[in-house]
PLY file of the C-alpha trace (Angstrom):
ply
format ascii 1.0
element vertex 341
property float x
property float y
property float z
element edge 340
property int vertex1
property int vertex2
end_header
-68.18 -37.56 8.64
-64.83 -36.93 7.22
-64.69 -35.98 3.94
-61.85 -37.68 2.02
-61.55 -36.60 -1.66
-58.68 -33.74 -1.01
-59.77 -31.17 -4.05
-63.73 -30.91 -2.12
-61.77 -30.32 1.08
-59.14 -27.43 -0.90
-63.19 -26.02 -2.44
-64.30 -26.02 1.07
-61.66 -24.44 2.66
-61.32 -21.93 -0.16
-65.04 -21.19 0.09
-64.73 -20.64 3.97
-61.59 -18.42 3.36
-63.55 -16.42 0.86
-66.89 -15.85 3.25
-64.53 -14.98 6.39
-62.72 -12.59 4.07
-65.87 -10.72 2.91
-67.39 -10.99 6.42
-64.05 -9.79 8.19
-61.73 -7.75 5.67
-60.37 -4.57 7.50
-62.35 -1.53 6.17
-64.09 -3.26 3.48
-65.44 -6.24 4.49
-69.38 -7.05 6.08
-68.40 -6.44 9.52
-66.17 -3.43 8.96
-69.44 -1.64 7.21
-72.07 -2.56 9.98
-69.76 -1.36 12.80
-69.23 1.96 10.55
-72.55 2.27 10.18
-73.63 2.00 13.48
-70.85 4.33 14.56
-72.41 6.69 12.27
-76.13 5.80 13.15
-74.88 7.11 16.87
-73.42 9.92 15.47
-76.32 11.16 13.83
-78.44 10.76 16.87
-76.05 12.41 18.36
-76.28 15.46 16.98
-79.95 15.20 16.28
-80.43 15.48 20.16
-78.15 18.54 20.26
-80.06 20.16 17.26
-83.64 19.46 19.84
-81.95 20.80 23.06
-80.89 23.74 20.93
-84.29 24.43 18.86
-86.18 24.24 22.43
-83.74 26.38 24.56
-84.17 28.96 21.27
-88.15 29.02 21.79
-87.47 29.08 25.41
-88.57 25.61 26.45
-87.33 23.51 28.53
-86.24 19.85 26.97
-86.80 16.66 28.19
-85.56 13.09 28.34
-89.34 12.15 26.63
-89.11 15.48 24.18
-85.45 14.04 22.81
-87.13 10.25 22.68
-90.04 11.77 20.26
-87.97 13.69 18.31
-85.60 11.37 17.84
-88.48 8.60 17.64
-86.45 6.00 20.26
-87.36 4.82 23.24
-86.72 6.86 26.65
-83.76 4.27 27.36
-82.60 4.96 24.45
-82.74 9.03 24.92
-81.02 8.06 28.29
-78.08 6.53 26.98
-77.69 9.46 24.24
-78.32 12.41 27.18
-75.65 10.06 29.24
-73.47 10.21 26.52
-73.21 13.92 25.58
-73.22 14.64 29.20
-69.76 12.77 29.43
-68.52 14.36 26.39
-69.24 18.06 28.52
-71.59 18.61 25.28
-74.51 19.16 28.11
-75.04 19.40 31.65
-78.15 18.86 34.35
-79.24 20.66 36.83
-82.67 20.03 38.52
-83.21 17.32 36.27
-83.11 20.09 33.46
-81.35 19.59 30.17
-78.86 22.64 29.26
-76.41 22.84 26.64
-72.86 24.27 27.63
-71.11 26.46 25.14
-69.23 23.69 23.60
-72.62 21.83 22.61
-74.35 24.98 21.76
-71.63 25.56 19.15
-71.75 22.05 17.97
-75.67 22.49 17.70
-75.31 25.22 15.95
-72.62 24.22 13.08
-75.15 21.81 12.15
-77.88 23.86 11.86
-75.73 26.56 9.74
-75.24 23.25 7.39
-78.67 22.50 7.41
-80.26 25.59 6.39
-77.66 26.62 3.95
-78.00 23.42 2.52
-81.95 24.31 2.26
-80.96 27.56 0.67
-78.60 26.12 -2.33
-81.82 23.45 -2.74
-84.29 25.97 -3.04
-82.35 29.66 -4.83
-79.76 26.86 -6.92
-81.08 24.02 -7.92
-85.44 25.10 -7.28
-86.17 21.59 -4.91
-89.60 21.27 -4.26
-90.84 23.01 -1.30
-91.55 19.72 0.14
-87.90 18.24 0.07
-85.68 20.77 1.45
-85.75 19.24 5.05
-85.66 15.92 4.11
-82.50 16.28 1.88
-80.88 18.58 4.12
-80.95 16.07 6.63
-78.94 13.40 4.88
-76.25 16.29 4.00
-76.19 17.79 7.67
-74.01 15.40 9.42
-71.00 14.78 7.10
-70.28 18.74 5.68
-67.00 20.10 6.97
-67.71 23.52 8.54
-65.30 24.54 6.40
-67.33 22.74 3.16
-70.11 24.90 4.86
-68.03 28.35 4.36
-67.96 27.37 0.49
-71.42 26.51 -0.01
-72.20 29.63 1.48
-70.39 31.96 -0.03
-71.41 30.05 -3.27
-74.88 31.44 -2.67
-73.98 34.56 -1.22
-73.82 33.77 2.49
-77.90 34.38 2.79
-78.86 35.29 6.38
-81.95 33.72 5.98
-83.23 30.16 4.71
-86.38 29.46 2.84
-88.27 29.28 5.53
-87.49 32.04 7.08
-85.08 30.43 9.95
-82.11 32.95 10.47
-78.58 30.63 9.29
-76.10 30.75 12.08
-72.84 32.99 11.50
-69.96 31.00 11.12
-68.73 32.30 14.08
-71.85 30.75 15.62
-74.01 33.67 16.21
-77.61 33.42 15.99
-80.13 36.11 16.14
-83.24 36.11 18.84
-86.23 34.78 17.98
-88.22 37.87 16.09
-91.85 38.35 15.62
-95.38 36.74 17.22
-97.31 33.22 16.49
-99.74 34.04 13.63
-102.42 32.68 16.45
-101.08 35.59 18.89
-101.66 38.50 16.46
-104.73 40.27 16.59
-108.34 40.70 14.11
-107.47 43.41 11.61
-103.77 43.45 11.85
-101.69 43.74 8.85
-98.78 40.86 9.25
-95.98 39.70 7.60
-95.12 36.37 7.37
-91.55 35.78 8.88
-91.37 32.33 9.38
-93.31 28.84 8.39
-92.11 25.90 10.61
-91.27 22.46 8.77
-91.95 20.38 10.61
-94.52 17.89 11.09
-94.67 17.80 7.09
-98.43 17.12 7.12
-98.88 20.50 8.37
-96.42 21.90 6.34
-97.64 20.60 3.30
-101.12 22.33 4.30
-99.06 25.98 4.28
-97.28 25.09 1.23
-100.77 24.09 -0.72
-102.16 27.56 0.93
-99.61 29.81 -0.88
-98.30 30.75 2.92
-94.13 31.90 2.45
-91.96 34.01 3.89
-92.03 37.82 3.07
-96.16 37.36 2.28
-98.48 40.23 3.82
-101.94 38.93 5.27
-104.73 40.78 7.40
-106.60 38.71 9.55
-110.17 39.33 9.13
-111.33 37.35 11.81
-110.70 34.70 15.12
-112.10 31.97 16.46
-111.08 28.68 18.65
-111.96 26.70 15.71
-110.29 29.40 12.88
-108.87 32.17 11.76
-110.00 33.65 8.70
-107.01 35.84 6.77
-106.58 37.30 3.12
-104.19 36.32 1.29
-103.63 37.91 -2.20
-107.27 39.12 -2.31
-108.18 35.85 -1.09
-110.09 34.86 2.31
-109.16 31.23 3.65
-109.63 29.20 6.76
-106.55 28.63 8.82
-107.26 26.02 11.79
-105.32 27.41 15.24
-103.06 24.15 14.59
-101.97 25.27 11.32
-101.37 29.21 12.02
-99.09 27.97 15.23
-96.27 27.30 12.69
-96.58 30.33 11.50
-94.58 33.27 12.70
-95.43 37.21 11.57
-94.79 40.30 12.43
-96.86 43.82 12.31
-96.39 45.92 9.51
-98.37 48.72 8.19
-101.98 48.57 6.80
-100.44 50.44 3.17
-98.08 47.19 2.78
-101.34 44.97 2.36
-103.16 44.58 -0.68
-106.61 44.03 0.00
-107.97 43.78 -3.77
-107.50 40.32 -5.51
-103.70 40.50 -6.99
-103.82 40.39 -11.05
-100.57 38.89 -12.73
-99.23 39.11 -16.26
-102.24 36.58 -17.55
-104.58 39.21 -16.86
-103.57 41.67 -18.90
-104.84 41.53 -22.97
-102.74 42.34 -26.32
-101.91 46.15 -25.87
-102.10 46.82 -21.83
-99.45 47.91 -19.91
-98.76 46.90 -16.28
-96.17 47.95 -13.62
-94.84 44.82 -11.54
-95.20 44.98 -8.31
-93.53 41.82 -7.24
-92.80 38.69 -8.08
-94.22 35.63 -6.11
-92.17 35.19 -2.97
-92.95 30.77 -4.11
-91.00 31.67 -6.95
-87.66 30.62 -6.18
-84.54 29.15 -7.86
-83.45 29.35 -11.70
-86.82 30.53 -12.68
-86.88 33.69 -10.25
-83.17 34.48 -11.66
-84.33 34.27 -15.17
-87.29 36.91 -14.85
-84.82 38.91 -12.86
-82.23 38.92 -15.89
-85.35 40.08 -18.40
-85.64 43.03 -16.34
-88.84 41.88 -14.75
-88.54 43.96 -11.66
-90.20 45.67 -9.40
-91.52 49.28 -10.75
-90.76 48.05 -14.41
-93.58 48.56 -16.95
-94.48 45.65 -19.06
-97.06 45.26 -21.87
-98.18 41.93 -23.83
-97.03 42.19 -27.79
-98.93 39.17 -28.82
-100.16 35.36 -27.78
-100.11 32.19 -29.35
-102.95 30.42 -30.22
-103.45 28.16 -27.01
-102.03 31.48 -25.16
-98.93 30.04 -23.93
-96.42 31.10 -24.29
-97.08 35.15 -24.39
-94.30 37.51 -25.47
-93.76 40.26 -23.29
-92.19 43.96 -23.64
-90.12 44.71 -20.82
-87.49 47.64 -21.05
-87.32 47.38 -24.56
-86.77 43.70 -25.08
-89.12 41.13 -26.09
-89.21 38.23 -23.95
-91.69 34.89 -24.04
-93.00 33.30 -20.88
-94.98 30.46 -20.61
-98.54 30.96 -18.41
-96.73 29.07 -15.12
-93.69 31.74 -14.91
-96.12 34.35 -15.87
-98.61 34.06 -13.18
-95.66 34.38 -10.56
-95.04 38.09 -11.65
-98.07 40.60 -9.74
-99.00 43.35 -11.07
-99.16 47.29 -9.59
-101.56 48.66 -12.24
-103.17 47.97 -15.13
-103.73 50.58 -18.23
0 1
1 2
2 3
3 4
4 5
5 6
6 7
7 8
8 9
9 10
10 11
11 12
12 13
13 14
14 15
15 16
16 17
17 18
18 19
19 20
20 21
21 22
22 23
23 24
24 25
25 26
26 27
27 28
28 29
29 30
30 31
31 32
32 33
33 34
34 35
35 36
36 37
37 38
38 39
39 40
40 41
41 42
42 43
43 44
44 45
45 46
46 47
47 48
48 49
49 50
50 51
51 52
52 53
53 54
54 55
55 56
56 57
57 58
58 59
59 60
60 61
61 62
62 63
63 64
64 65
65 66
66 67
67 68
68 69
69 70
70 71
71 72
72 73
73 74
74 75
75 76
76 77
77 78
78 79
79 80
80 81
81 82
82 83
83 84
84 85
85 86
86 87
87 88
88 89
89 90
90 91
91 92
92 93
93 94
94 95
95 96
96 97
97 98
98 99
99 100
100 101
101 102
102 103
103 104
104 105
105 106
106 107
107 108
108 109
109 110
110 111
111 112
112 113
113 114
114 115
115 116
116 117
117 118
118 119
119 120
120 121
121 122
122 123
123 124
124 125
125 126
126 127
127 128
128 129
129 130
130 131
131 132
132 133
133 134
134 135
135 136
136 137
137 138
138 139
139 140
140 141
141 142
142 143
143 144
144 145
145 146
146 147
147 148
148 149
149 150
150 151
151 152
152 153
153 154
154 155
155 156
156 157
157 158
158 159
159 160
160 161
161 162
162 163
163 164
164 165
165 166
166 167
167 168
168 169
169 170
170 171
171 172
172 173
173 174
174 175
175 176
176 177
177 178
178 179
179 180
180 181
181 182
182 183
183 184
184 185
185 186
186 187
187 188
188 189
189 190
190 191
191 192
192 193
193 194
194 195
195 196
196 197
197 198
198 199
199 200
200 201
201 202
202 203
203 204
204 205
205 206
206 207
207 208
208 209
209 210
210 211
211 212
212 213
213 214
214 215
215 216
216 217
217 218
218 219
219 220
220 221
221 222
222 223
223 224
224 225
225 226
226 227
227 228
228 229
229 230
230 231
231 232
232 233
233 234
234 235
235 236
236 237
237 238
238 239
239 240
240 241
241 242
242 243
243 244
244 245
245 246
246 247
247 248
248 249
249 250
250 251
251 252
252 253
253 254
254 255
255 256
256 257
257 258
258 259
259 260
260 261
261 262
262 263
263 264
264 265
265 266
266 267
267 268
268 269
269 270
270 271
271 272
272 273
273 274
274 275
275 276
276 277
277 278
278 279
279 280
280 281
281 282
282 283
283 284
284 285
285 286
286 287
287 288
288 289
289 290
290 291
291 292
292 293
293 294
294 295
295 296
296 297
297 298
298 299
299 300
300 301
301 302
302 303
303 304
304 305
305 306
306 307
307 308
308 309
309 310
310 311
311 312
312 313
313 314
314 315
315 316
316 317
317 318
318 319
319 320
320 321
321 322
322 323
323 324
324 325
325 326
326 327
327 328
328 329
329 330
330 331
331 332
332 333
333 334
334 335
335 336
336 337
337 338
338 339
339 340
């Protein structure tokens, strides 16, 4: 049916022109934005595979067309066509049906890693991210930083060697220390250990360490093992750690003097009057808030004593070196006490 009244026919056209224009604009348009998108999508996956073949040729396993389709949560096809693909761009070779990286993808694996745990760093020492949501957020950031972005951000934050969960960051040179330390399952009933590392990942688990005060640079003793548990104290504590659990956790000996056995007492404990010396503040006790009890003086080997509390106890002014300072109960029960008098 023809349509004869000539200004519906000039609306038409005008509204077709308009649709193929938002559709098809260069750059801007519909189109333009899904096929950037799925460039990008590729990308990501990409790398994400190079960041697997990397973290299981560090802990000496050997990866897998089925290990990059779960971590990457695609189908084996789909792991095919990514292996396939960083195999032609000489990012990875085979050899008796073995996945290895060459040195150009292990450097690629590794600038994105350096990006990624920085990135964890400035969330957790800058800006004091939950525990919770470093990986996640690093992950969006990982794939579009500029090494050279990277170099700013960490000297920014003081080019840590370490992020907050213990992972060593890559140099920018791309150099990576060994693996350090034993599985927290592998060490032995009535060893002192020192927490070096917490893995991330799955979060269910993680959250699990997270909710039982387990960090890096914490000192356990294991009192006892079991298939079913292993029973540690923690800050004077005992708690039940399923085998599952302590396999994400990596430690290392240290001596029995490092390990307090006696429940820890923090600033709350002590009454109008007393005098403590800190021992430490709370390795969980990160960011802006660990800075600002740092610039009060509240060190290690510094004596402290409470001047007075408020009625509902919080906050509690504090003499440290001299100055008077007021923390509220949450900041104070980071800071541990040595002794009490």
């Amino acid at each position: 049916m023809m349509i004869e009244n000539p200004i519906i026919s000039l609306v038409i056209f005008f509204v077709i022109l308009a649709l193929a224009t938002i559709v098809f604009y260069p750059q801007k348009g519909i189109f333009a934005k899904y096929k950037k998108f799925n460039i990008s999508n590729k990308k990501v996956q990409l790398e994400d595979a190079l960041k697997h073949i990397f973290d299981y040729e560090y802990q000496e396993l050997k990866p897998t067309l089925n290990s990059v389709a779960g971590n990457l949560r695609i189908t084996t096809d789909g792991a095919s066509k990514i292996v396939t693909k960083l195999r032609k761009l000489n990012l990875i070779e085979i050899k008796n049906q073995e996945i290895l990286l060459t040195q150009s993808g292990k450097l690629y694996a590794l600038r994105i890693i350096r990006v990624h745990r920085l990135w964890e760093s400035y969330l957790a020492d800058e800006i004091g991210t939950k525990e919770l949501d470093w990986h996640d957020q690093a992950e969006l950031i990982e794939h579009s930083m500029s090494p050279a972005e990277a170099d700013l951000l960490s000297a920014k934050i003081g080019n840590p060697k370490f992020d907050p969960h213990g992972d060593p960051i890559p140099s920018k040179e791309g150099i990576l220390p060994k693996k350090k330390g034993i599985s927290l399952n592998e060490a032995k009933t009535g060893a002192a250990v020192k927490i070096l590392h917490i893995e991330d990942e799955p979060k269910t688990i993680f959250m699990d360490l997270v909710r039982e005060k387990l960090f890096p640079g914490k000192v356990i003793k294991i009192l006892s093992k079991s298939n079913k548990e292993i029973i540690i104290i923690a800050d004077g504590n005992e708690k039940n750690i399923s085998p599952i659990l302590a396999s994400n956790v990596n430690v290392e000996l240290v001596e029995q003097e490092e390990f307090i056995e006696e429940i820890q007492k923090d600033l709350l404990s002590l009454k109008v009057g007393d005098t403590g010396e800190i021992l430490q503040i709370l390795p969980e006790c990160r960011g802006q808030q660990r800075r600002r009890l740092l610039d009060f003086g509240i060190v290690p080997g510094a004596k402290i004593s409470v001047l007075m509390k408020s009625p509902l106890n919080d906050p509690i002014a504090f003499v440290v070196k001299d100055t008077i300072v007021a923390l509220r109960k949450d900041q104070a029960k980071q800071v541990i006490l040595k002794k009490v008098g």
